[in-house]
C-alpha positions as CSV (number, residue, x, y, z in Angstrom):
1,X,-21.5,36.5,19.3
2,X,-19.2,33.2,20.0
3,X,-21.4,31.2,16.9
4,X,-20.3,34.4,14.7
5,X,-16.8,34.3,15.7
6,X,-16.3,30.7,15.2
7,X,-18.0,30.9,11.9
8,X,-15.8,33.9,10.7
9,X,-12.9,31.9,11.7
10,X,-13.4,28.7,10.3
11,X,-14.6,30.4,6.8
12,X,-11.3,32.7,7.2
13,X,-9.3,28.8,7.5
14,X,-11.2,27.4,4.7
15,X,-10.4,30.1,2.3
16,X,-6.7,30.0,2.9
17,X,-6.7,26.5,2.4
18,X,-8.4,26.6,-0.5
19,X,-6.1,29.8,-1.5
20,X,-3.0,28.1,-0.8
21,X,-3.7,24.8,-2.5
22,X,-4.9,26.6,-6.0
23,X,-2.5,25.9,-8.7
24,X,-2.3,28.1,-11.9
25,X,-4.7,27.2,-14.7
26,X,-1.9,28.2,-17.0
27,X,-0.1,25.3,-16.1
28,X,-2.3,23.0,-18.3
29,X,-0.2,20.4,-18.8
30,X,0.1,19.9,-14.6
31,X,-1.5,16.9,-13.0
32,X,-2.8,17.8,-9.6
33,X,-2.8,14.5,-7.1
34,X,-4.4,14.4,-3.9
35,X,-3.0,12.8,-1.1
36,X,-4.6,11.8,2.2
37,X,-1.7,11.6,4.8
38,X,1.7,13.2,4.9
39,X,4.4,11.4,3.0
40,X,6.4,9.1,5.6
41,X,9.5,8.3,3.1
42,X,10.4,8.6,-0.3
43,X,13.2,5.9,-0.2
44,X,12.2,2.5,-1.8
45,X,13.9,0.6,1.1
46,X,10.9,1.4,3.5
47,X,8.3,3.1,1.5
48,X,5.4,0.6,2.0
49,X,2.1,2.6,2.7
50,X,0.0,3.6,-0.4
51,X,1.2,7.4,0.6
52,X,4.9,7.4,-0.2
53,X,4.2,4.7,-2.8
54,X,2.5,7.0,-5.2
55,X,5.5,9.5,-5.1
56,X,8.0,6.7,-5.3
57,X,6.7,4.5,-8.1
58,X,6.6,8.2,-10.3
59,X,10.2,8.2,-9.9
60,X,11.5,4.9,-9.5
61,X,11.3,1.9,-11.7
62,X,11.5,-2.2,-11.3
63,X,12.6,-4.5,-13.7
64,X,8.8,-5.4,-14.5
65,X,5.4,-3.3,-14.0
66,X,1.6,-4.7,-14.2
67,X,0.1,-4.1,-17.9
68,X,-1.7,-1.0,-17.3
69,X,-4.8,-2.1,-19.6
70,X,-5.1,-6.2,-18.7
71,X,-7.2,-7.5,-15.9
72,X,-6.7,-10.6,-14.8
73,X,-3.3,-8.6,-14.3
74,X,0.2,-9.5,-16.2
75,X,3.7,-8.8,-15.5
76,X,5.5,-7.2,-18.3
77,X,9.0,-6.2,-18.5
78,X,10.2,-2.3,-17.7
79,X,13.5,-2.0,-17.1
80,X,14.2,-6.1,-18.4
81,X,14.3,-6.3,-21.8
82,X,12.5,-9.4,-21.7
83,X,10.6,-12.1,-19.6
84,X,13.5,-13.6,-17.2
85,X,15.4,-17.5,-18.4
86,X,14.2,-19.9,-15.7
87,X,16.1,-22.7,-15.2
88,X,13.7,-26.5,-15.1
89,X,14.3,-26.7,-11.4
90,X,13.2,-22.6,-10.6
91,X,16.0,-21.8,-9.0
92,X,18.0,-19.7,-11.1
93,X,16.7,-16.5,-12.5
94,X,18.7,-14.9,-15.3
95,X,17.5,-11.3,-16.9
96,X,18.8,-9.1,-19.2
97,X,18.3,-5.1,-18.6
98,X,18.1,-2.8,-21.5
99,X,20.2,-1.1,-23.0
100,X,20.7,3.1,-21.5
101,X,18.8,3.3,-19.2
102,X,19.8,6.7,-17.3
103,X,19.3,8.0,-13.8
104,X,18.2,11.2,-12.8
105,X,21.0,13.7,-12.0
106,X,22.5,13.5,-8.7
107,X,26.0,15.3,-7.3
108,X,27.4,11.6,-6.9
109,X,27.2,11.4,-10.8
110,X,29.9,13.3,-12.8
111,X,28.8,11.8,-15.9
112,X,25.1,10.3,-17.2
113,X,24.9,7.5,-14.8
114,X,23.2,4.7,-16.9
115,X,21.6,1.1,-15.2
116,X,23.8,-1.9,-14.3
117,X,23.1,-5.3,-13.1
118,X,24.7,-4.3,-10.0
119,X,22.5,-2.0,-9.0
120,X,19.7,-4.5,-8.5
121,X,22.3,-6.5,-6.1
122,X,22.6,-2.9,-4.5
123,X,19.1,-2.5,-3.8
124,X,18.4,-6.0,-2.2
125,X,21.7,-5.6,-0.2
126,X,20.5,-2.9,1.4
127,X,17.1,-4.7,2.3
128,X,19.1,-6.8,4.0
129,X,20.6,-4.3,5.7
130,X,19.8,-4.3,9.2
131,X,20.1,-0.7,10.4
132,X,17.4,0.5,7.4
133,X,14.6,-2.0,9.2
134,X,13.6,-2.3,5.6
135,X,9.5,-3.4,5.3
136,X,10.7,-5.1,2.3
137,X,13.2,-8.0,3.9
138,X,10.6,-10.3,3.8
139,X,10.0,-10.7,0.4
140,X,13.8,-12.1,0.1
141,X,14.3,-13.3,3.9
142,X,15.6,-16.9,3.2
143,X,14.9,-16.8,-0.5
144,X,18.3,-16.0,-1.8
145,X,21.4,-17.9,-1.7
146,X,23.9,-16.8,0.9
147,X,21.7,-13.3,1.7
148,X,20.9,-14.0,5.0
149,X,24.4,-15.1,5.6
150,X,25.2,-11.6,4.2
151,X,22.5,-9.8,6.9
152,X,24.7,-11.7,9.8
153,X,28.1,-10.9,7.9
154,X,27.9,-7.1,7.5
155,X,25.5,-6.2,10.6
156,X,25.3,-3.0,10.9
157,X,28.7,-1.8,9.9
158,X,28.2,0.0,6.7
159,X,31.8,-0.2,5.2
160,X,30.9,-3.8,4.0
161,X,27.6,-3.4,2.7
162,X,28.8,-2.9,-1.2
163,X,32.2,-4.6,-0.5
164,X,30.3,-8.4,1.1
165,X,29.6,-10.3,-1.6
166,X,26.0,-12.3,-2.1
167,X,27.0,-16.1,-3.7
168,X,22.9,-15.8,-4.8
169,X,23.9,-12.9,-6.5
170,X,25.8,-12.0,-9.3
171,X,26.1,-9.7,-12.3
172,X,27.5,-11.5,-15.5
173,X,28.0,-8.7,-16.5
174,X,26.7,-4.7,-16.7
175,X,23.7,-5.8,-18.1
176,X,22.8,-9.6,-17.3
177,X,21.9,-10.0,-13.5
178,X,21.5,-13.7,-11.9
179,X,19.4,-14.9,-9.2
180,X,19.9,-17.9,-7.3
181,X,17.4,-19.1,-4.6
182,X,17.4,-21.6,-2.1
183,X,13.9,-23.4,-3.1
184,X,11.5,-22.3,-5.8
185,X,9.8,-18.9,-5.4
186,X,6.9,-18.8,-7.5
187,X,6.3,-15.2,-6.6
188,X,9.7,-14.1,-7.8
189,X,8.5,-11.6,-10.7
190,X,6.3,-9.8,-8.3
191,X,8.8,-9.0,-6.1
192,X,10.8,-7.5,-8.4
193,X,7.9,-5.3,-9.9
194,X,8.2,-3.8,-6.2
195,X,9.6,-0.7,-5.6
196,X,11.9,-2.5,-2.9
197,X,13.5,-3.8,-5.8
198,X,14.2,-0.1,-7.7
199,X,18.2,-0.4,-9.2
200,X,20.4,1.9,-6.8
201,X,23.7,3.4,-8.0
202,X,27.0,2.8,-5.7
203,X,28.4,5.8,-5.9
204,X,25.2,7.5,-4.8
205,X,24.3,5.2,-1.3
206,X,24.9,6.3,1.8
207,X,24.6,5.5,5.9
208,X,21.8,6.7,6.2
209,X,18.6,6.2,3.7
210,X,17.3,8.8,1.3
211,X,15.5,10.9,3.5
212,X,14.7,13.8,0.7
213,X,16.2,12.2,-2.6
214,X,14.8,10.3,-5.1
215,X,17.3,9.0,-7.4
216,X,15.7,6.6,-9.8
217,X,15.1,6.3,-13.3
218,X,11.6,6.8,-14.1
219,X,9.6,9.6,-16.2
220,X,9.1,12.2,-13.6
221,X,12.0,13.1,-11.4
222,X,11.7,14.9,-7.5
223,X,12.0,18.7,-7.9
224,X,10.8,20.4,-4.1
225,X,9.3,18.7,-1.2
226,X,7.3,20.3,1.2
227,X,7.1,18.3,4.2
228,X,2.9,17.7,5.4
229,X,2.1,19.8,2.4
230,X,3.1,19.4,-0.9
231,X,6.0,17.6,-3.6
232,X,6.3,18.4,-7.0
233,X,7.5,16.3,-9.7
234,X,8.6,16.8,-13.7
235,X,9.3,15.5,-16.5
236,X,12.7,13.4,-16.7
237,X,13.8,14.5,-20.1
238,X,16.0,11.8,-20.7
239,X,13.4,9.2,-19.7
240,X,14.1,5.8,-21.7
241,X,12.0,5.1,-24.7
242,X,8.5,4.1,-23.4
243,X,5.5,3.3,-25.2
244,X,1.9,3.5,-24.5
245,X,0.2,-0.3,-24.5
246,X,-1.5,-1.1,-27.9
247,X,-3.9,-3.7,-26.7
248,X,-6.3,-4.0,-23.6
249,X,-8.9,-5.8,-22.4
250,X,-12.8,-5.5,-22.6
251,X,-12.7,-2.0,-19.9
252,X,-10.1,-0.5,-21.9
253,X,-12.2,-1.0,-25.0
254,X,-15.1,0.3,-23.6
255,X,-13.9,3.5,-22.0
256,X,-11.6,4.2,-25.3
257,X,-9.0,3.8,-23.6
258,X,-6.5,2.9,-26.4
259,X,-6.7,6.0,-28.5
260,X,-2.7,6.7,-27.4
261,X,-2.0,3.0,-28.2
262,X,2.0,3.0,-29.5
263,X,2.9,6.8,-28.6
264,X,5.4,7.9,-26.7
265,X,5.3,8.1,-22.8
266,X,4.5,10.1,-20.4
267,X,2.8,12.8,-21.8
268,X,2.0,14.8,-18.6
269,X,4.8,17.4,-17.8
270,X,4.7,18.0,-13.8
271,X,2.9,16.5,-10.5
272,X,1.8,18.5,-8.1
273,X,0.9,16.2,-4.7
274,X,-1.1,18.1,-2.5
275,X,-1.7,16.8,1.3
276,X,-5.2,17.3,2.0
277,X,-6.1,15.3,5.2
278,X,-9.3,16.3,5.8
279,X,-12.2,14.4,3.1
280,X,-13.9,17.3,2.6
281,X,-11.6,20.1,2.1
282,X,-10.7,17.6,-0.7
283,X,-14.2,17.6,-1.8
284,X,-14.0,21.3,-2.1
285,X,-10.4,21.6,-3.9
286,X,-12.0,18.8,-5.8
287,X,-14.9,20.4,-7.0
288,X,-12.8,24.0,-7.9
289,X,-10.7,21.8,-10.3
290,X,-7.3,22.2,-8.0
291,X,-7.8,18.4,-7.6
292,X,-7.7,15.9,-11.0
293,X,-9.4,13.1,-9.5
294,X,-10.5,11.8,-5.9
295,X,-12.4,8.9,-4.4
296,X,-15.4,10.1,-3.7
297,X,-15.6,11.3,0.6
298,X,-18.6,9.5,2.2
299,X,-20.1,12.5,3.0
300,X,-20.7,14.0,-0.8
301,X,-21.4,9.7,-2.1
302,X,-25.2,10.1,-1.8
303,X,-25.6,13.8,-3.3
304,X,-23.0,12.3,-6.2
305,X,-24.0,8.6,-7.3
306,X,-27.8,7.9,-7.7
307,X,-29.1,4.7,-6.9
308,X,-27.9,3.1,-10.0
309,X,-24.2,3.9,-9.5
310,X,-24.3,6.8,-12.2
311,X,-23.6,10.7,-11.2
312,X,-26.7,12.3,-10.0
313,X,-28.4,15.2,-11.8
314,X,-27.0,17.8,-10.1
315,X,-23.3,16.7,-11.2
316,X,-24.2,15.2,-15.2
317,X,-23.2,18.9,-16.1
318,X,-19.9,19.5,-14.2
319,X,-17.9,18.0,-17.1
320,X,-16.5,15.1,-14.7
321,X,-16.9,11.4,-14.9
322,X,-17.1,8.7,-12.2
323,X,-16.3,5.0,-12.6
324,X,-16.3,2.1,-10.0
325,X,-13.3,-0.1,-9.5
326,X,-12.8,-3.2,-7.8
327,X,-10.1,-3.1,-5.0
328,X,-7.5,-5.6,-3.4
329,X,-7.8,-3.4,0.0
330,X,-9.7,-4.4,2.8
331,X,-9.7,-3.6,6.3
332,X,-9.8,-4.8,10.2
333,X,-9.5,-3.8,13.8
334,X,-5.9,-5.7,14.8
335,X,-4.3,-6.7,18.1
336,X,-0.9,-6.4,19.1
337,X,-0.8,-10.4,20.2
338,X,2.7,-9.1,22.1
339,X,0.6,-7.2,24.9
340,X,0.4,-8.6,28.1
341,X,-3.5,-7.8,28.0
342,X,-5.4,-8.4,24.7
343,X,-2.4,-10.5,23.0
344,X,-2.9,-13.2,26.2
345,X,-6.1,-13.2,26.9
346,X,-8.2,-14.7,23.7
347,X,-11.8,-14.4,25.5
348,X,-11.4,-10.9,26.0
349,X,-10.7,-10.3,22.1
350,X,-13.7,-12.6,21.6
351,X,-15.2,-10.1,23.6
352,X,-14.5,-7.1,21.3
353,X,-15.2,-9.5,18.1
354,X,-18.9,-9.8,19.4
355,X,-19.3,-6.1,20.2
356,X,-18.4,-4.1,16.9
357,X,-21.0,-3.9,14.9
358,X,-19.4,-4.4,11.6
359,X,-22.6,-3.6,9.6
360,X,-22.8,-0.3,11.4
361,X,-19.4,0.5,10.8
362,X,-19.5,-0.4,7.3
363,X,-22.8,1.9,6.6
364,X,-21.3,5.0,8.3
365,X,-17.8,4.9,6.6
366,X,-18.4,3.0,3.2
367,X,-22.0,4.1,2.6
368,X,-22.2,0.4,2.3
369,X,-19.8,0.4,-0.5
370,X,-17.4,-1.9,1.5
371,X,-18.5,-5.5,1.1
372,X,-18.2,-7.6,4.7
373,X,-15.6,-9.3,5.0
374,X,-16.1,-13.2,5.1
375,X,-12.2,-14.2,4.9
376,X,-8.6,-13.2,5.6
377,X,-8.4,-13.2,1.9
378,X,-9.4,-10.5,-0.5
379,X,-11.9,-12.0,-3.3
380,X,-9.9,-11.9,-6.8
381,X,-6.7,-14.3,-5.3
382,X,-6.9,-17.5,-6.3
383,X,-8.1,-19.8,-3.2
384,X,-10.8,-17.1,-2.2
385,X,-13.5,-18.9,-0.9
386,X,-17.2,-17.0,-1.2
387,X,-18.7,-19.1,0.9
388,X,-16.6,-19.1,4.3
389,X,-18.0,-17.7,7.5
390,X,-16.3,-16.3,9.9
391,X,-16.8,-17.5,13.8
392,X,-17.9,-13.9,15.3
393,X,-20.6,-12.1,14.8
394,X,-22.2,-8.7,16.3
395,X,-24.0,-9.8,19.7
396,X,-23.9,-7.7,22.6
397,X,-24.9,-10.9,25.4
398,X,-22.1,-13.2,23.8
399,X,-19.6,-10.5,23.6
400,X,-20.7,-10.0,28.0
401,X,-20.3,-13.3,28.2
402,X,-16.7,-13.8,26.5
403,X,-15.9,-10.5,29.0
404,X,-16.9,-12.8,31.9
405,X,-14.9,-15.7,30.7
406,X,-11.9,-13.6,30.1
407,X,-12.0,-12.5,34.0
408,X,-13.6,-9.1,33.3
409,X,-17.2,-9.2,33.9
410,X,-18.8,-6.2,32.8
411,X,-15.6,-4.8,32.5
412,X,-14.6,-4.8,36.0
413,X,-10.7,-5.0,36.9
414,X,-9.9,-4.3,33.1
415,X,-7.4,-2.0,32.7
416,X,-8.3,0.8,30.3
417,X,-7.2,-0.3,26.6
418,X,-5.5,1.9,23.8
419,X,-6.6,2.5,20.2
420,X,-4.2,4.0,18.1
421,X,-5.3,6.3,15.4
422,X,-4.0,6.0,11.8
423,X,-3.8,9.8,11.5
424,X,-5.6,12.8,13.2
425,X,-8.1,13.6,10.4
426,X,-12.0,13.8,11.1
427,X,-12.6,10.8,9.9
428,X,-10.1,8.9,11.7
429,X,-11.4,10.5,14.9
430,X,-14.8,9.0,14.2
431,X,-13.9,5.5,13.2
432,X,-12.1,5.5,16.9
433,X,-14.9,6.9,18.1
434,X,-17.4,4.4,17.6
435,X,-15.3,1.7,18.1
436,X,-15.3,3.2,21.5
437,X,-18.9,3.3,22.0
438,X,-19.5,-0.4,21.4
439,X,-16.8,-1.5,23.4
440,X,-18.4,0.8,26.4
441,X,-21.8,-0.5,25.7
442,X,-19.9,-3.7,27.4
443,X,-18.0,-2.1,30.1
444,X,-14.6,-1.7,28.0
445,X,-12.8,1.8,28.6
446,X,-11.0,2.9,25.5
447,X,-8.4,6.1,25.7
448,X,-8.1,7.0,21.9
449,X,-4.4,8.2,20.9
450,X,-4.4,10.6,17.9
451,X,-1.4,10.4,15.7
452,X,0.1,11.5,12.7
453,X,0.4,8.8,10.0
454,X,4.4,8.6,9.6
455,X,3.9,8.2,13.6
456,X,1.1,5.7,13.3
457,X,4.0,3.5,11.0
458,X,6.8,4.2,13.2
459,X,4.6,2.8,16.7
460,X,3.8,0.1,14.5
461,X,6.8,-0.6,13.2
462,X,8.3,-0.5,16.8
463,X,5.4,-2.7,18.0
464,X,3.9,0.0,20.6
465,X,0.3,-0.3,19.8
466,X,-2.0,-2.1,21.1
467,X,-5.4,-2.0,19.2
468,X,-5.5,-0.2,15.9
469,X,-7.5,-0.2,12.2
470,X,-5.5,-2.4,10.0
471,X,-5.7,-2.4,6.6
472,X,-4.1,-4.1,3.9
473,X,-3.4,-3.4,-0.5
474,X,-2.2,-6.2,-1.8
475,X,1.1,-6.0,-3.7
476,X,0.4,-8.9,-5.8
477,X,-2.7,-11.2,-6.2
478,X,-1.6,-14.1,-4.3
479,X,-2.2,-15.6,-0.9
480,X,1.6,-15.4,0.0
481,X,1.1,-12.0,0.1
482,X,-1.6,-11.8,2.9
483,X,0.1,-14.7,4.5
484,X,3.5,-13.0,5.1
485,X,1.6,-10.4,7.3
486,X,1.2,-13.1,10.5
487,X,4.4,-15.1,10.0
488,X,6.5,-15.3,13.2
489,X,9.4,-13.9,11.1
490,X,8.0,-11.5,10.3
491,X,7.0,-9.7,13.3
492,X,7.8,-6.0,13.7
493,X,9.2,-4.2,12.5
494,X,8.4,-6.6,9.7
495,X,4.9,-6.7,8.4
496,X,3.3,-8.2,10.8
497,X,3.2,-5.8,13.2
498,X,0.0,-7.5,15.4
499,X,2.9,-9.9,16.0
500,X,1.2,-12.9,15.6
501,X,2.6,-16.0,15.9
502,X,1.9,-19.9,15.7
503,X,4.5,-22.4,14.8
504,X,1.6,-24.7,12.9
505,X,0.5,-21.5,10.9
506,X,4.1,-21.1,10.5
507,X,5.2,-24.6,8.9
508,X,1.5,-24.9,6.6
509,X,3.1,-21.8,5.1
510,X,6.2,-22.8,4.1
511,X,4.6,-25.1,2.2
512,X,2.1,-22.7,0.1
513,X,4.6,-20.0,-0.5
514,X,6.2,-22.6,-2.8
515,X,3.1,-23.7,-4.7
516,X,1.7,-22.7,-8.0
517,X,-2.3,-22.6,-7.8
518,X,-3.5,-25.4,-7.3
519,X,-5.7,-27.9,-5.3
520,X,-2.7,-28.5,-2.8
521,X,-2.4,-24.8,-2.6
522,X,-5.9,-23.8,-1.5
523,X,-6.5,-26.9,0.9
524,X,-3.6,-25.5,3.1
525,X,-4.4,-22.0,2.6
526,X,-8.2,-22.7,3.9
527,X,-6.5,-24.8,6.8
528,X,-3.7,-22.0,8.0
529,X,-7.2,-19.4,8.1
530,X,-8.5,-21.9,10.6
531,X,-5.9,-21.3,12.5
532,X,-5.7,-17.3,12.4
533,X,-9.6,-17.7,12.7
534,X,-9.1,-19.9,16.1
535,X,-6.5,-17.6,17.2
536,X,-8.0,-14.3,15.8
537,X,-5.5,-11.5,15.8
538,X,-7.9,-9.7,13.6
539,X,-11.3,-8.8,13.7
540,X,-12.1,-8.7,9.8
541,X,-14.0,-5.7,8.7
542,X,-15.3,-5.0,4.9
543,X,-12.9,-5.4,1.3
544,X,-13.1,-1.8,-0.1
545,X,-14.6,-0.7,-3.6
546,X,-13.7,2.4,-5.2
547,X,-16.0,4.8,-6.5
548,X,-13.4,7.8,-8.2
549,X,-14.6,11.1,-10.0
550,X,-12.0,13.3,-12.5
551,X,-12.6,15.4,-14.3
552,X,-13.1,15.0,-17.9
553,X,-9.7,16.8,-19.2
554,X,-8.0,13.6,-17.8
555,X,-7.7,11.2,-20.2
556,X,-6.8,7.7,-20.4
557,X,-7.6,7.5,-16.4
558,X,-7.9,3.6,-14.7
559,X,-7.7,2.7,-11.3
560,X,-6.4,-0.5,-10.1
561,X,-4.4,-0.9,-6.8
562,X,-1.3,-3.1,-7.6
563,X,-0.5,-0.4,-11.1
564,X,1.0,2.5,-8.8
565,X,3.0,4.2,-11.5
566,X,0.0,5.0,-13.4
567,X,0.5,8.6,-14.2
568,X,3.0,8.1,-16.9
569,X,0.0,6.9,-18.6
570,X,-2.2,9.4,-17.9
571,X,-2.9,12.6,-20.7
572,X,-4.6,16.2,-19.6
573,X,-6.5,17.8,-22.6
C-alpha cells in the first residue's frame, strides 16, 4: 500500500510540474530557455554565475561582444562604433559610442533616455563601490587612473558616488569616453565586453542595486520575474539597428549557419526562462517540446548518443538535432585556505587529493565526456600545456599516509569536515555524496550542507565554506583570467573565494597580466602553477564538453561559453 502511495504521489508532482511549466504552442515565435538554478541577481554589478548571466546579457549590452560565428573568437564592437584609438604606450583608451542608442523605459526616464559616455564611467563607479561587493572590482582594481583613490574617497557614502570624479576617467563628450590606466592592460577589450561594464543611466541609480530591474539597452527587455521559477523577456522595440554577421568560419559553413547573413536582429519575440533544477524533469519538459534546447542530463547520454557521438535510433525521428561543443569550463573540489583546519594543514589536503577518485567521478557525472584535468588552465588559452602532470593521483595507502603526516592517522582526532553543496538538486546531492564515501574509506567524516545556489554564492562570497565543487567559465581566453581567481587581492568576497594566497604567486602575476602572448608569458605562467600546484588549494577535476540537443525549429543555434547574449541570434521556424 505505502509503494502505491508514494508512486501516486510522485506521478501526481510530476504532472504538475510538467503542467505548470507547459507554454502555449500558439506562442510560436517564444523561445523557451532552461535554467538549472534560481537566478541570484539580475544587476550587472554582481551578476557573475552562468545563471543570472544568461538573463542579464539578453538585456544588457557592452561596448564590444564576441563574433557570434568566428572561433578562434574576436571582439567586435556593439555599443562602440568602432575598434577603440590606443595610444603607442597602451595607456589611453579612446572610443566612440554610436549614435541613439536607447534604454528600455524606466519611471526615472521622462523622455527616451539615449546612451552617453558617462554612463560607462557610471557603471565602473559603481564597481568600485564598496557597499555593492561588486564580483567585477577586479577586473579594474589598480587598473585605472585615480579609481582606487575614488573606492577610498566615497566609501560607502552614496551621495558622492556620481558627484567624485575619476582623473582615469572622462567623457569628452556625450559620445567619446576615455580611459586612462596606470600600466598597460592587454585585456582591456575583454573587460569591457563584460556585463560589469553595461552603460548605467544617472538618473536611474540608486542605494541599493537592481534587485528586480533590468534597465539596459539590448533586444529583449525584463517583463515579470518569478522568483525560483520563471522570467520572461520581449522584444525591445526600439532596439538599435543590429545585423546578423555575414561571414563565419568553417562550423558556421557547415551547419548553414549564415542563411540570415545581413538581416535585421533579433528575430525571436519573447523568452520564457524556466527554472528546472532537477536534470530530469528537464529531460522530460525537454522531450514534450516546453524546453528549445538542453545539455544532454547524464542519465538519458547513453539512450541518446551512440557510440559515434550521433543521436541513437530511437531519437533520429524526433525532429531534434545534437551537436558537440568544446567548453572553457572545468571543474575542482576547492579549499577555503582561511580555515583553521584544511587551509593550515597541507598534508591533510594531500590526503583528500589522493583519495578522490577522479576517474570515478568523471564516469558517473560526465559519462566520461569530461576530459581529466592535467592543469589549472583550460586547453584553448594560449600557454596550455598538454603535457603537464599534476603531483596527486588516486591512491588510497598514500592518501593514509599523508592523513598520518597531517596528525590524523586514520582519521583519528579530526574534527568532522564540511562540504558545501552548490544547490539542493539530485545531482548535487550525489556528487557530495561520493566525495563523502572516499574520504570515509580513509577515516575522514564529512557532514554534507545542502544549499540553495544564490545561498551557495552568498557563503562563498562571505568566505564561510570550507570544502566545496568549484568550477570555473572563462570570461575571456586568457590566463589572466584563471589567474585572478587565487590573487591575494582578490580574496572574498572577490573571486577567489578559496582565499588563497602567496606573495611569490602574487608578484609572477603582476608580471603576466601585462604581457601579450608570448614566450615570457607562458614561462611565468607554467612557474606561478608550480606554485598553486605545491600549495594546492584545488584538487583539479575534468574540463567540461558539451553535448546539446534542440529541436529542429531552432535555427541558427551555436554554443560557445564566452557568447552569452546569443539569443538575439537565434530564429524559431
Amino acid at each position: 500500500m505505502r509503494k502505491i502511495t508514494l508512486f501516486s504521489t510522485l506521478l501526481i508532482l510530476v504532472t504538475l510540474t510538467l503542467t505548470s511549466c507547459r507554454v502555449s504552442k500558439t506562442d510560436k515565435n517564444t523561445l523557451r530557455f532552461p535554467l538549472t538554478e534560481s537566478i541570484s541577481t539580475i544587476d550587472p554589478v554582481n551578476a557573475y554565475d552562468s545563471v543570472s548571466m544568461s538573463v542579464v546579457y539578453q538585456g544588457y549590452e557592452q561596448l564590444y561582444e564576441y563574433h557570434y560565428l568566428r572561433k578562434p573568437l574576436k571582439l567586435v564592437p556593439l555599443l562602440a562604433e568602432d575598434m577603440p584609438q590606443v595610444s603607442e604606450d597602451g595607456l589611453t583608451y579612446t572610443i566612440k559610442i554610436k549614435e541613439n542608442i536607447q534604454y528600455h523605459d524606466h519611471p526615472a526616464f521622462k523622455k527616451p533616455r539615449f546612451v552617453k559616455a558617462e554612463d560607462f564611467i557610471n557603471q565602473i563607479k559603481r564597481l568600485a563601490f564598496r557597499p555593492y561587493r561588486s564580483n567585477g572590482w577586479w577586473l579594474f582594481d589598480g587598473r585605472v587612473v585615480g579609481l582606487n583613490k575614488f573606492r577610498e574617497e566615497v566609501g560607502s557614502d552614496f551621495s558622492k558616488l556620481l558627484s567624485t570624479d575619476v582623473e582615469g576617467l572622462k567623457a569628452l563628450d556625450d559620445r567619446t569616453l576615455q580611459i586612462k590606466l596606470v600600466e598597460p592592460y592587454p585585456q582591456m577589450l575583454n573587460a569591457l565586453a563584460m556585463s560589469f561594464t553595461s552603460p548605467m543611466p544617472a538618473e536611474a541609480m540608486k542605494e541599493e542595486t537592481f534587485i528586480d530591474e533590468l534597465i539596459g539597452t539590448g533586444p529583449y527587455k525584463l517583463d515579470k520575474w518569478f522568483r525560483g521559477s520563471k522570467l520572461f523577456m520581449s522584444r525591445f522595440k526600439n532596439y538599435h539597428k543590429e545585423f546578423y554577421p555575414g561571414k563565419g568560419d568553417r562550423f558556421a559553413h557547415s551547419k548553414e549557419l549564415l542563411e540570415d547573413a545581413g538581416k535585421r536582429l533579433p528575430f525571436i519575440d519573447k523568452i520564457e526562462f524556466h527554472i528546472i533544477k532537477e536534470a530530469q524533469t528537464r529531460w522530460l519538459q525537454f522531450m514534450s517540446g516546453n524546453l528549445d534546447f538542453l545539455r544532454v542530463p547524464k542519465d538519458n547520454y547513453h539512450s541518446l548518443v551512440s557510440p559515434s557521438g550521433e543521436l541513437t535510433e530511437e531519437y533520429k525521428d524526433k525532429d531534434i538535432t545534437l551537436d558537440i561543443f568544446s567548453s572553457f569550463t572545468y571543474w575542482w573540489f576547492s579549499f577555503n585556505m582561511k580555515d583553521p583546519i584544511v587551509g593550515t594543514n597541507k598534508n591533510l589536503r594531500l590526503a583528500i587529493a589522493h583519495a578522490v577518485n577522479i576517474e570515478k567521478y568523471i564516469k558517473t557525472f560526465t559519462n566520461n565526456i569530461g576530459l581529466k584535468a592535467n592543469s589549472i588552465y583550460p586547453p584553448g588559452i594560449p600557454g596550455y600545456d598538454p603535457s603537464r602532470k599534476l603531483p596527486y593521483s588516486y591512491n588510497i595507502e598514500k592518501a593514509k599516509e599523508y592523513l598520518k603526516k597531517a596528525g590524523y592517522p586514520n582519521g583519528e582526532g579530526l574534527p568532522t569536515l564540511v562540504y558545501d553543496t552548490r544547490a539542493s538538486s539530485t545531482t548535487q546531492r550525489q556528487r557530495a555524496e561520493l566525495l563523502k564515501q572516499d574520504l570515509e574509506a580513509i577515516g575522514i567524516k564529512i557532514e554534507i550542507k545542502l544549499n540553495t545556489f544564490p545561498a551557495f554564492l552568498k557563503k562563498a562570497k562571505e568566505g564561510k565554506l570550507q570544502i566545496w565543487l568549484d568550477g570555473w567559465t572563462l570570461d575571456y581566453p586568457d590566463s589572466e583570467n584563471v589567474l585572478q581567481l587565487l590573487t591575494t587581492q582578490n580574496q572574498a568576497p572577490g573571486p577567489n573565494v578559496s582565499n588563497y594566497s602567496n606573495k611569490e604567486f602574487d608578484k609572477k602575476f603582476e608580471k603576466i597580466k601585462v604581457l601579450s602572448d608570448n614566450d615570457q608569458k607562458y614561462h611565468l605562467m607554467a612557474e606561478v602553477e608550480e606554485i598553486v600546484l605545491e600549495d594546492l588549494p584545488w584538487v583539479l577535476l575534468y574540463y567540461s564538453r558539451d553535448y546539446i540537443v534542440y529541436h529542429n525549429r531552432l535555427n541558427n543555434f551555436r554554443y560557445n561559453d564566452l557568447v552569452v547574449n546569443k539569443v538575439k541570434y537565434l530564429r524559431l521556424k
